[in-house]
N, C-alpha and C positions, 0 to 999 in steps of 0.2 A: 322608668320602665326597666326590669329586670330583665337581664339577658337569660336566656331558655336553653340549658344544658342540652345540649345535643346528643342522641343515642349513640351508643355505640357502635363504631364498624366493622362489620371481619372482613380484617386486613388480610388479602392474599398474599403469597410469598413472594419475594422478586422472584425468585427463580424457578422453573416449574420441578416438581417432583420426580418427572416420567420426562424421560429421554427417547427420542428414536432415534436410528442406529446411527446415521449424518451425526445427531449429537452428540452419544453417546463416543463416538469416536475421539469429535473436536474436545470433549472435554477429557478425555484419558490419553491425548497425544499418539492419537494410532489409528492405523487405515479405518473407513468402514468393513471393509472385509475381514479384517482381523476380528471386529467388534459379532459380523454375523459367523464368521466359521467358530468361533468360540459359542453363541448360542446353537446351532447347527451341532454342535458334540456335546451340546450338556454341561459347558463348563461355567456358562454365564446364563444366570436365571433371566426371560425374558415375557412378557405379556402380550396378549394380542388384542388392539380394540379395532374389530373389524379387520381391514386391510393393512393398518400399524400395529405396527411391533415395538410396543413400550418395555422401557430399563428403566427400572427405580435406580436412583443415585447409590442408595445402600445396598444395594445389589451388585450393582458397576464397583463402588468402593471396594467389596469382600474379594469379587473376582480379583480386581486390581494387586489386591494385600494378599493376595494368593498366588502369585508370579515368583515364580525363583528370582532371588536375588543373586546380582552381577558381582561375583567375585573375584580375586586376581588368579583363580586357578581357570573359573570360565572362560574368563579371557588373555590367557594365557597368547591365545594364538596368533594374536596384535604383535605381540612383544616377538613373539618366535617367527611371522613375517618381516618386521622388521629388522632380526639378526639377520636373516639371511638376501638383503636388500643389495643391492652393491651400489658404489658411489654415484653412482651412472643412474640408475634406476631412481635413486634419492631424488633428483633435482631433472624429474622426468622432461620438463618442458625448456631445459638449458638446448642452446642451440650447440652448442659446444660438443653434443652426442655425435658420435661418429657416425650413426645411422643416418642422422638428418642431416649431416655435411655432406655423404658420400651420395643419395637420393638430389641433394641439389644440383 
């Protein structure tokens, strides 16, 4: 008895195509708010099927790749909080602060 070649299947994706905001969020590391105030001003292309609001992946991607990039002039401001730190402030939770001795 010959074994009977089996048809072919369409194989679905693991992953879905179309995102809602929940996801689209979890998968670009950022609130869902960030995810709907960006559709909300046109800056992220978005779908509606019915009552959901689908984000193709290549959609979310382009927005993503369209984010200014974190340079050391942007964040300049780390470093220039930092100078102006004093030693006290550095090691905020030290008991050794004169505020927290004098308060006991």
């Amino acid at each position: 008895m010959k074994a009977m070649a089996r048809p072919a299947q369409n194989v679905l994706p693991t992953e879905p195509r179309g995102l809602r905001t929940h996801e689209a969020a979890k998968y670009a590391g950022v609130s869902h708010w960030f995810i709907r105030n960006a559709i909300w001003t046109g800056k992220l292309r978005a779908r509606r099927a019915g009552k959901v609001i689908i984000i193709l992946r290549e959609d979310l991607d382009l927005f993503l790749d369209s984010l200014p990039m974190v340079t050391p002039s942007t964040a300049g401001w780390v470093s220039a909080r930092e100078r102006k730190r004093s030693p006290l402030e550095a090691d905020a939770f030290s008991p050794k602060r004169p505020e927290v001795c004098a308060a006991a």
